[in-house]
C-alpha positions as CSV (number, residue, x, y, z in Angstrom):
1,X,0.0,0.0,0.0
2,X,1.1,3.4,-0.6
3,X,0.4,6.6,1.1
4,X,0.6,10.5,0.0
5,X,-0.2,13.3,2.3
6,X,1.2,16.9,1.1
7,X,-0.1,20.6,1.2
8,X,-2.7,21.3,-1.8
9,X,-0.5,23.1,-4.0
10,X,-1.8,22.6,-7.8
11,X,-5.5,21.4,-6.3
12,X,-6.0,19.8,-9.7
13,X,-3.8,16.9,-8.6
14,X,-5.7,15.0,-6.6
15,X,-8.8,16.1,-8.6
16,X,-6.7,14.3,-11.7
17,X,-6.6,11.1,-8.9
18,X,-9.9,10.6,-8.3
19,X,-11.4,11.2,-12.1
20,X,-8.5,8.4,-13.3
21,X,-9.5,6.1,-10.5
22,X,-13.3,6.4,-11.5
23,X,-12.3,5.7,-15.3
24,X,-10.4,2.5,-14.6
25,X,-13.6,1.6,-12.3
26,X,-15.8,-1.0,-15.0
27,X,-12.8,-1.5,-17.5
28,X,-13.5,-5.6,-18.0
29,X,-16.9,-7.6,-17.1
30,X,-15.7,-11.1,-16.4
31,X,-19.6,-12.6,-17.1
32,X,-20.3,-14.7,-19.8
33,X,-22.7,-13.0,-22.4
34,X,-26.5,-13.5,-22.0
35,X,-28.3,-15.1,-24.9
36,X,-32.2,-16.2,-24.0
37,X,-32.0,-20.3,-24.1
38,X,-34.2,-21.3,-27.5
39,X,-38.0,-22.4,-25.9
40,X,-37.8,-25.8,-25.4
41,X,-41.4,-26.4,-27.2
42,X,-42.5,-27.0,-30.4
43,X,-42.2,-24.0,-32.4
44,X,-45.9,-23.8,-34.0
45,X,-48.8,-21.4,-34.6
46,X,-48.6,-17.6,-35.4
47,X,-50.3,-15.1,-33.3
48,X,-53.9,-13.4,-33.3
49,X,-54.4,-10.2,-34.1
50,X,-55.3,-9.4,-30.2
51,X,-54.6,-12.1,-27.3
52,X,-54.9,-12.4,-23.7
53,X,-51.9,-10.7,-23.0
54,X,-53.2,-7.3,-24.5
55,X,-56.4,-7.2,-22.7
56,X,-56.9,-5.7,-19.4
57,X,-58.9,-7.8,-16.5
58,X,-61.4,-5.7,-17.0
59,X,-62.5,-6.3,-20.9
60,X,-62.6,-10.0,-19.9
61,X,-65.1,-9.8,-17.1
62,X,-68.3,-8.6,-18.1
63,X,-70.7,-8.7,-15.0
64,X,-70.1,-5.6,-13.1
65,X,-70.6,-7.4,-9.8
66,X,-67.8,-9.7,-10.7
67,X,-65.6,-6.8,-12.1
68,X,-66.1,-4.6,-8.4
69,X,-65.4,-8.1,-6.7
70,X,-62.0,-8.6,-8.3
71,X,-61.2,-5.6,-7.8
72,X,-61.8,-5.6,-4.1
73,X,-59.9,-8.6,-4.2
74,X,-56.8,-6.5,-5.8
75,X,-57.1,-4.1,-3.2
76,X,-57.5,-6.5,0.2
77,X,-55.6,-10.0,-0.9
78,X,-52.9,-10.7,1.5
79,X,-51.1,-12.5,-0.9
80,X,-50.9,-9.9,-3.6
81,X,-49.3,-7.6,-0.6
82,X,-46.8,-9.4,0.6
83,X,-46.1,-10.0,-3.3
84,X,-45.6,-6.0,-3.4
85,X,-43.6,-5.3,-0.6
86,X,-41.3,-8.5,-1.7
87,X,-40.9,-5.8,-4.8
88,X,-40.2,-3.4,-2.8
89,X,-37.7,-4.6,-0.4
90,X,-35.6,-6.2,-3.5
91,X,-36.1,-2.1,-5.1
92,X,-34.4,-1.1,-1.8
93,X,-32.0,-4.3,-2.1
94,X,-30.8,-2.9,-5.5
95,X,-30.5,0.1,-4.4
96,X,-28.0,-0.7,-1.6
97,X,-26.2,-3.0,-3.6
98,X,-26.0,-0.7,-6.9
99,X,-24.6,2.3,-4.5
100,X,-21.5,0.7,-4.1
101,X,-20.7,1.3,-7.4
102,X,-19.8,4.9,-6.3
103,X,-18.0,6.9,-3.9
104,X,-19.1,7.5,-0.4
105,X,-18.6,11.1,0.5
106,X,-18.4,11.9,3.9
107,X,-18.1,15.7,5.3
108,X,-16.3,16.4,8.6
109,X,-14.9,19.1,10.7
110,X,-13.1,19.1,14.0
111,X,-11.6,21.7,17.0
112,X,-9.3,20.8,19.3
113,X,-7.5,23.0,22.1
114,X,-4.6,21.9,24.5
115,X,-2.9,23.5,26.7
116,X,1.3,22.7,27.7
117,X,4.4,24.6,28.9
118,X,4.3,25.8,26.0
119,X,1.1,27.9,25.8
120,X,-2.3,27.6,24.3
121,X,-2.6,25.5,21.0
122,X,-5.4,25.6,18.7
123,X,-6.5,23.5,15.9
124,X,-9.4,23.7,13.3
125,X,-9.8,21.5,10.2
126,X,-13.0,20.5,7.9
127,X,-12.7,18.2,5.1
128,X,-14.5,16.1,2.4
129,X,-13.7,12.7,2.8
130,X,-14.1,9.5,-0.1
131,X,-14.1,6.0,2.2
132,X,-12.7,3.0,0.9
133,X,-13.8,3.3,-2.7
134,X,-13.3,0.0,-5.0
135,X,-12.1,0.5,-8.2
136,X,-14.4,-2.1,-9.8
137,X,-11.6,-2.8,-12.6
138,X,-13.3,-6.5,-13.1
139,X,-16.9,-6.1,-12.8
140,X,-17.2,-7.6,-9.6
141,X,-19.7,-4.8,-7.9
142,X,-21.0,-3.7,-11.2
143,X,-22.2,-7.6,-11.6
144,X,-23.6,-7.7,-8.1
145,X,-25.9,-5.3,-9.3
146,X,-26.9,-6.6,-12.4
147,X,-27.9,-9.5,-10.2
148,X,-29.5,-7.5,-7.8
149,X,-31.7,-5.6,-10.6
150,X,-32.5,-8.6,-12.3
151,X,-33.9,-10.2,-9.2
152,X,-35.9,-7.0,-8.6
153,X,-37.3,-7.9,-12.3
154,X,-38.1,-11.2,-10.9
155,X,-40.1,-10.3,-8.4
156,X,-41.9,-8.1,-9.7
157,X,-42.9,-10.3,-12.4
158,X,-43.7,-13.0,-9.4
159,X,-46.4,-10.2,-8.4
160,X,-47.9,-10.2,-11.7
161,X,-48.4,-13.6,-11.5
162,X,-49.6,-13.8,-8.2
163,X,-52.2,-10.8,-9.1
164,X,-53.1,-12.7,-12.4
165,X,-54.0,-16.2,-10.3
166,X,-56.1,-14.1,-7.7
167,X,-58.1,-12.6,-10.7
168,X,-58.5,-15.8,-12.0
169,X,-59.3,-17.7,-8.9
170,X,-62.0,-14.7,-8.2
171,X,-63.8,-15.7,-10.8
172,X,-64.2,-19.4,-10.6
173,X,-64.7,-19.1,-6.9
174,X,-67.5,-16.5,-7.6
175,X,-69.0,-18.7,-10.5
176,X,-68.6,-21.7,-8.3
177,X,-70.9,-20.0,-5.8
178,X,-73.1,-19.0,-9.0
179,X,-73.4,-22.8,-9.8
180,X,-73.8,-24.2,-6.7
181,X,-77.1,-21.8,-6.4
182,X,-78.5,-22.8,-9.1
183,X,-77.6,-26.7,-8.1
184,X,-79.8,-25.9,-4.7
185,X,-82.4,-24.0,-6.6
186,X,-82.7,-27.5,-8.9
187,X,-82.7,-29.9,-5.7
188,X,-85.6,-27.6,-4.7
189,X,-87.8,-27.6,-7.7
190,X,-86.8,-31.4,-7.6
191,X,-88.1,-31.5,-3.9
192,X,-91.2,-29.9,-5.0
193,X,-91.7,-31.8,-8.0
194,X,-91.0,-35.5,-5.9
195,X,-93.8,-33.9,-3.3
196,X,-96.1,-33.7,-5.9
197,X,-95.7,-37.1,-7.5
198,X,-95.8,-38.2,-3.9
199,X,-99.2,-36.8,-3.0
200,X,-100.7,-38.1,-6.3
201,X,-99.3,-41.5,-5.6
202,X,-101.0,-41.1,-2.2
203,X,-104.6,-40.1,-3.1
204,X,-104.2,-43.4,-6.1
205,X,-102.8,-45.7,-2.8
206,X,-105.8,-44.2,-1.1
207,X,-108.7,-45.3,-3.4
208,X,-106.6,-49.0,-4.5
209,X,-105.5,-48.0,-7.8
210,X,-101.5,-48.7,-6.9
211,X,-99.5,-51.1,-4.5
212,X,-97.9,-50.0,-1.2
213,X,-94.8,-50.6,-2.8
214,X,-95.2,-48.0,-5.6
215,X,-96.2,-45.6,-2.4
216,X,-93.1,-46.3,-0.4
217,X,-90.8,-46.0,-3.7
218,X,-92.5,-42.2,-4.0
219,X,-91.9,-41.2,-0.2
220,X,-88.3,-42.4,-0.6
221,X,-87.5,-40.2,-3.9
222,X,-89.5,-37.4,-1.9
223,X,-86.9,-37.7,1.3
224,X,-83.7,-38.2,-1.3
225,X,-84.5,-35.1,-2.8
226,X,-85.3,-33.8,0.9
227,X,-81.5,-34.8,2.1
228,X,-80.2,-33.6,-1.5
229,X,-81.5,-29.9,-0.4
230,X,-80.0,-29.9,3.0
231,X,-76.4,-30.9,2.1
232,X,-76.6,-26.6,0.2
233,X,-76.5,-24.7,3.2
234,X,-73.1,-26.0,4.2
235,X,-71.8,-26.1,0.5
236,X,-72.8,-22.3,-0.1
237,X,-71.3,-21.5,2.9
238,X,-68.0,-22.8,1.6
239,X,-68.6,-21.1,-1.4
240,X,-68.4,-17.8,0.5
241,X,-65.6,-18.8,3.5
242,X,-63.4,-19.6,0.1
243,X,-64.2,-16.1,-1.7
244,X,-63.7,-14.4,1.1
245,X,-60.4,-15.9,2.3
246,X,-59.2,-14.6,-1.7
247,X,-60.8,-11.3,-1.2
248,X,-59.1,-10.9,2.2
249,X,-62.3,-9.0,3.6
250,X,-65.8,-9.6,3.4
251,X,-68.2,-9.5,0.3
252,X,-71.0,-7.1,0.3
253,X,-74.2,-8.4,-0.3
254,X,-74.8,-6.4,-3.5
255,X,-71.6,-8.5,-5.0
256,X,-72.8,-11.7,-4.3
257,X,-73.6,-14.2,-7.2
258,X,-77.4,-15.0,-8.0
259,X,-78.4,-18.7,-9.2
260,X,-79.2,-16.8,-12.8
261,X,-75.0,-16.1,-13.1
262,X,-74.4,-19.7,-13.5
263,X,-76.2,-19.8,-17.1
264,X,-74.9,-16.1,-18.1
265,X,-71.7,-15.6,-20.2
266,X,-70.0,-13.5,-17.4
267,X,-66.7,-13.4,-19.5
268,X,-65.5,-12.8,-22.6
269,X,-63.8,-15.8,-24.5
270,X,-60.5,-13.8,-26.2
271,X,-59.3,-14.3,-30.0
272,X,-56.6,-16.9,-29.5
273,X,-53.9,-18.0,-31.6
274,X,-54.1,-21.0,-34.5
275,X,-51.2,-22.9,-32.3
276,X,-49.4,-22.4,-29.4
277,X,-46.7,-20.0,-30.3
278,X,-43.8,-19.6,-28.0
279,X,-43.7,-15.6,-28.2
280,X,-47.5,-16.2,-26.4
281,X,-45.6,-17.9,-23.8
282,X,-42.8,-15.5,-23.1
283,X,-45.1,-13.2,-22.2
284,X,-46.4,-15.1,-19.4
285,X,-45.1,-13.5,-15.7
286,X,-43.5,-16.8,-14.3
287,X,-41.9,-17.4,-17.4
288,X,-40.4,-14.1,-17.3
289,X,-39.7,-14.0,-13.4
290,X,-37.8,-17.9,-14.4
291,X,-35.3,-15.8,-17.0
292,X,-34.7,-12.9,-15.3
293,X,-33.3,-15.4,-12.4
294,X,-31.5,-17.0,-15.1
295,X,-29.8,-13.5,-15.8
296,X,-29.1,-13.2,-12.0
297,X,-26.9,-16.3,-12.2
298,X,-25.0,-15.3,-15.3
299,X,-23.9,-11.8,-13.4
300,X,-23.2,-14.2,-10.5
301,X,-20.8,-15.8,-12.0
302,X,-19.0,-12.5,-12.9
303,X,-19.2,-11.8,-9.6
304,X,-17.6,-14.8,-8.7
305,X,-15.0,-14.4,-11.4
306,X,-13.9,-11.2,-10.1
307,X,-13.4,-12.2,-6.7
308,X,-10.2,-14.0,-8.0
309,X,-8.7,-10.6,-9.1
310,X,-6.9,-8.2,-7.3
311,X,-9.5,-5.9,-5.5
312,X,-7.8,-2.1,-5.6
313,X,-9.5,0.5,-2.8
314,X,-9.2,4.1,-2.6
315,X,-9.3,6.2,0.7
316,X,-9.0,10.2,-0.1
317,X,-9.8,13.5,1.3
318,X,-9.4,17.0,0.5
319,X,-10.1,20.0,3.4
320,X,-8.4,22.7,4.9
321,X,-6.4,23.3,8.5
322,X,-5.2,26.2,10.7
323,X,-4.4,26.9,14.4
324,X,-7.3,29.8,14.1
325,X,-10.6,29.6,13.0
326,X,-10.5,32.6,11.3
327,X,-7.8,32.0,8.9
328,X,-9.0,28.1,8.0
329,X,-10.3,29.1,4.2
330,X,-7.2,31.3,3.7
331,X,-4.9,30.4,1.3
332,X,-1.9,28.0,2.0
333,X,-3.9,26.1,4.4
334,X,-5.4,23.6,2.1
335,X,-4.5,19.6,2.5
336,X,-5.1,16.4,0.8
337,X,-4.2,13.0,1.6
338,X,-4.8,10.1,-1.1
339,X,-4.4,6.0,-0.1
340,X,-5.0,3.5,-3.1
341,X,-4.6,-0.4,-1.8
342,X,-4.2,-3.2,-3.4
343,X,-5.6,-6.9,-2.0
344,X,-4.4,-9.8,-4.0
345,X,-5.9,-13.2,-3.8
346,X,-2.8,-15.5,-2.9
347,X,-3.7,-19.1,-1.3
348,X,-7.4,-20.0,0.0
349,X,-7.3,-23.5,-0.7
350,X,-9.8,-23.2,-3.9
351,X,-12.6,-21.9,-2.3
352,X,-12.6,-19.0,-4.8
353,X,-12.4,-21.4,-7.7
354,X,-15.1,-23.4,-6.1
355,X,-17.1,-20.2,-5.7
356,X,-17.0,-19.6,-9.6
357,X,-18.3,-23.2,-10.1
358,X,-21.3,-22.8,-8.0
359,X,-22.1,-19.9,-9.5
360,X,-21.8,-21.8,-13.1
361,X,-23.8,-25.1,-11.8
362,X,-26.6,-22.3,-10.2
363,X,-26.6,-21.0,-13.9
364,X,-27.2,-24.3,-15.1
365,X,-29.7,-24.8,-12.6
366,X,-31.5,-22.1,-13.8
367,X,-31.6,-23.2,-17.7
368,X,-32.9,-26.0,-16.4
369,X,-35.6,-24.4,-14.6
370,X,-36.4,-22.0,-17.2
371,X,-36.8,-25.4,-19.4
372,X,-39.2,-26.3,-17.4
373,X,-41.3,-23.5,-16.8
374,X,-41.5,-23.0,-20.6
375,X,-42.7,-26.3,-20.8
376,X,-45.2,-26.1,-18.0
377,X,-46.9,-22.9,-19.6
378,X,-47.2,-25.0,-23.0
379,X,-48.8,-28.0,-21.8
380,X,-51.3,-25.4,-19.3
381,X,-52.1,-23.7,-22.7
382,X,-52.3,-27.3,-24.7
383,X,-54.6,-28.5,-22.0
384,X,-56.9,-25.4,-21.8
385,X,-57.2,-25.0,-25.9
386,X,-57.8,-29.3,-26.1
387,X,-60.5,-28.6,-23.8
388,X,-61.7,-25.9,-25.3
389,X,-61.7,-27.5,-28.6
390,X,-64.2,-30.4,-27.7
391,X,-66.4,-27.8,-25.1
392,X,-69.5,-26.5,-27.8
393,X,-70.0,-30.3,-28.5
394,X,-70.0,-31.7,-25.1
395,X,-72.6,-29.1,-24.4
396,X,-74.8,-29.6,-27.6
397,X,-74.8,-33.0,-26.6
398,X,-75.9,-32.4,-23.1
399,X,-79.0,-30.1,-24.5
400,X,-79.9,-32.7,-26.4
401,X,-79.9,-35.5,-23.7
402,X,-81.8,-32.7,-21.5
403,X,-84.5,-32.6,-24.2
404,X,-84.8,-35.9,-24.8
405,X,-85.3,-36.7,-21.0
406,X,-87.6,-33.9,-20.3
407,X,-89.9,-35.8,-23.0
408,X,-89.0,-39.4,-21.4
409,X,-90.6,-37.9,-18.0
410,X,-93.5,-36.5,-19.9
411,X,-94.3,-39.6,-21.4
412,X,-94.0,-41.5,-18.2
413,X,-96.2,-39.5,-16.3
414,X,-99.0,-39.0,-18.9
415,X,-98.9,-43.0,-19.2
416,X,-98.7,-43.4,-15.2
417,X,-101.7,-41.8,-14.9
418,X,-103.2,-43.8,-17.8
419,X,-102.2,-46.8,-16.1
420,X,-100.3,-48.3,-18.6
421,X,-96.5,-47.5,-16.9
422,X,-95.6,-48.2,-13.1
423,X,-94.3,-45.4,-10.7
424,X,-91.0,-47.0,-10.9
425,X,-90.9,-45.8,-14.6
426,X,-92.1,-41.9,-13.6
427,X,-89.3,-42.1,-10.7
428,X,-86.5,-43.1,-13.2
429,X,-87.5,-40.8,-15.9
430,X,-87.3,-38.1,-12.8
431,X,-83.6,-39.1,-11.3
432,X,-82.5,-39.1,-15.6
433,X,-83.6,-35.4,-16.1
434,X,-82.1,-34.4,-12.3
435,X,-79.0,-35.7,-13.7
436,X,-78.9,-34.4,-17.1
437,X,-79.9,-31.1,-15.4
438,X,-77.4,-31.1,-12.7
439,X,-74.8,-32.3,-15.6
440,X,-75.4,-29.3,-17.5
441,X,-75.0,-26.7,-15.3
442,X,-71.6,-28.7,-14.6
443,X,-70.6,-28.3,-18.0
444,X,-71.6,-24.6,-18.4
445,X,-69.5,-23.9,-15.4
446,X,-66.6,-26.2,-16.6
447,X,-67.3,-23.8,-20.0
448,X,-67.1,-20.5,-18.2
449,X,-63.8,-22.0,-16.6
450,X,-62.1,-22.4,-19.1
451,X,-62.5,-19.2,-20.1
452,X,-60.9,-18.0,-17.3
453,X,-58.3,-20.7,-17.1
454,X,-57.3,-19.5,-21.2
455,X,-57.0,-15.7,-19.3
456,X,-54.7,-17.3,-16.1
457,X,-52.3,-19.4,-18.9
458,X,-52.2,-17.2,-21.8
459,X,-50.7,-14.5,-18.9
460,X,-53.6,-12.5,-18.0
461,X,-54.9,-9.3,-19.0
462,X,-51.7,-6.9,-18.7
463,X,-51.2,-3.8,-20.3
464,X,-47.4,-2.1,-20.4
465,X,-47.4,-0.5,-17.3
466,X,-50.3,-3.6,-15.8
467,X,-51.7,-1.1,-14.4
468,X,-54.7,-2.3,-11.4
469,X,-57.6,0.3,-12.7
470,X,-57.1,-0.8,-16.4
């Protein structure tokens, strides 16, 4: 180490110094170059004119109720905040971590008086100070950041995510509800329909025209349909614990789903693309939040390159000094000290070296993991559009077997009371259009789903800035 202390006499010298010091600081970047790993899908498909990932939440929810319940959601979830303040904290991380790439500049003054055989001594001084600066002449601090920023980018894109599952799981909680209303007002009309049949079956018992047998068949489909209705109360109020616990607070009564929601087309079904292209994919948050960790590693192991190099420090200070106060900014009493040092890496039994393989093999890690959340968002997207594809004809099928078992039970009733048919064949024909019925709104709700599930995969309704109020 060296060491210079000496009055200030050209003041441009140490000013000369510092500015050389600060130009050697960045010279060489020891990480390897950054190249995006090719997506390890099948390349196929082109993109629609307008996707998922250009719509805002919003233009795919149409019921307002359901649009002011996501959005209370947005505001209350716990999730979504600690997702937040995760981006905030790493926003302060890089921001400690990116600071060291520059001087610290400390301002000091002192007084000091003694008294000897001598006399009276005085002594004033003030000074700028620059404490332990590193010349980052390998990258190492400049990589630290990088790393630093790019995990900043991955969290923040792990809040997207998190806010674009929340908005999706909203929704299918809110049409869940929806469904299971109109499931409870279908076990009711069916409880009104059995007690009908019953008390028809009862008044034909009365006056001999069936067996006891056909009146004990009808009080049992009476009291299924009777238990049927009383399992709703405790499914409903799942429904609502499970909203709730998503909406982190509790949902007005004007919000709440109706048993009418579960047949309307509360969301909008978006253009989608002829494949699955991999540019749709990118664009998803997770897959994003998976690369920029990958980026992290690769400054890493510049990081951990550097570290092997010699690390040079700078300590300087510039100020003034004088026995008087009074003549401390006078001329001739200027100062300046200047200390470079230099550390050089000698013998640490390869833990350096094994510091720059770890930081490879985490970068390895990574591609691996970016691999396999590329795959992961294909096969979501394959699964959602194969569904999708067979969806119109599973429920044109189910309309159809609706119809034709609305006409069996007709049939079976107008011939029960004609006495041709048994109550046995009115009771079946009644349990086939409860199911097909119940099936139905099953499939509609499986339909309005997958709507939502095409939003969640395809990477949600984001704008540039993904803005909440879009």
């Amino acid at each position: 180490m060296t060491h210079a202390r000496a009055r200030l006499r050209p003041g441009w010298r140490s000013g000369s110094a510092l500015v050389l010091a600060l130009t050697l600081a960045g010279c060489v970047n020891l990480a390897p170059d950054y190249h995006r790993p090719a997506a390890a899908v099948p390349q196929e498909g082109t993109p629609a004119p307008q996707d998922a990932a250009q719509l805002p939440w919003r233009s795919v929810f149409n019921d307002g109720r359901l649009r002011e319940t996501i959005a209370l959601a947005l505001a209350e979830n716990r999730d979504l905040r600690v997702a937040a303040l995760n981006v905030e904290k790493a926003r302060a991380a890089f921001v400690q971590t990116d600071a060291q790439r520059w001087p610290t500049i400390t301002a000091g003054a002192s007084a000091s008086r003694s008294d000897n055989a001598s006399g009276t001594a005085n002594a004033f001084s003030a000074q700028l100070a620059m404490t332990s600066f590193e010349l980052d002449v390998f990258g190492r601090v400049r990589n630290q950041s990088a790393s630093a920023e790019a995990s900043l980018w991955g969290l923040d894109a792990t809040r997207q995510s998190v806010q674009i599952s929340l908005v999706a799981e909203v929704a299918s909680a809110w049409l869940t509800w929806a469904a299971d209303l109109q499931r409870r007002a279908l076990a009711q009309q069916t409880l009104a329909s059995q007690e009908q049949t019953l008390a028809l079956t009862e008044r034909r018992h009365a006056v001999g025209a069936v067996s006891g047998l056909a009146l004990a068949q009808a009080r049992t489909a009476v009291e299924s349909a009777r238990a049927d209705v009383a399992t709703y109360p405790a499914t409903l109020e799942q429904d609502r614990h499970a909203l709730e616990l998503l909406l982190g607070t509790a949902l007005p009564d004007a919000l709440r789903p109706q048993a009418g929601d579960a047949f309307a087309q509360v969301s909008t079904l978006v253009d989608l693309p002829a494949g699955v292209p991999s540019s749709v994919l990118l664009r998803r948050p997770d897959v994003r939040s998976s690369e920029q960790s990958l980026i992290a590693t690769h400054a890493d192991i510049g990081a951990a390159r550097a570290a092997r190099f010699p690390t040079i420090s700078l300590t300087a200070s510039a100020g003034r000094a004088s026995p008087a106060l009074s003549d401390l900014f006078k001329s001739g009493n200027g100062s300046w000290s200047f200390g470079p040092s230099v550390s050089l890496p000698v013998f640490d039994a390869g833990a350096s070296r094994a510091a720059v393989r770890q930081a490879e093999i985490s970068r390895d890690i990574a591609v691996a993991s970016y691999d396999k959340t590329v795959q992961t968002a294909f096969r979501e997207v394959a699964d959602a559009l194969s569904i999708r594809a067979t969806l119109a004809d599973r429920l044109t099928a189910q309309q159809t077997l609706l119809a034709a078992t609305e006409r069996q039970l007709r049939l079976a009733e107008v011939q029960y009371r004609a006495g041709s048919s048994t109550q046995l064949d009115v009771l079946d024909a009644q349990r086939s259009l409860y199911s097909a019925q119940q099936s139905l709104i099953t499939l509609r709700l499986t339909e309005q789903l997958n709507r939502i599930t095409l939003y969640k995969v395809l990477g949600g309704g984001w704008n540039d800035d993904n803005t909440l109020a879009s």
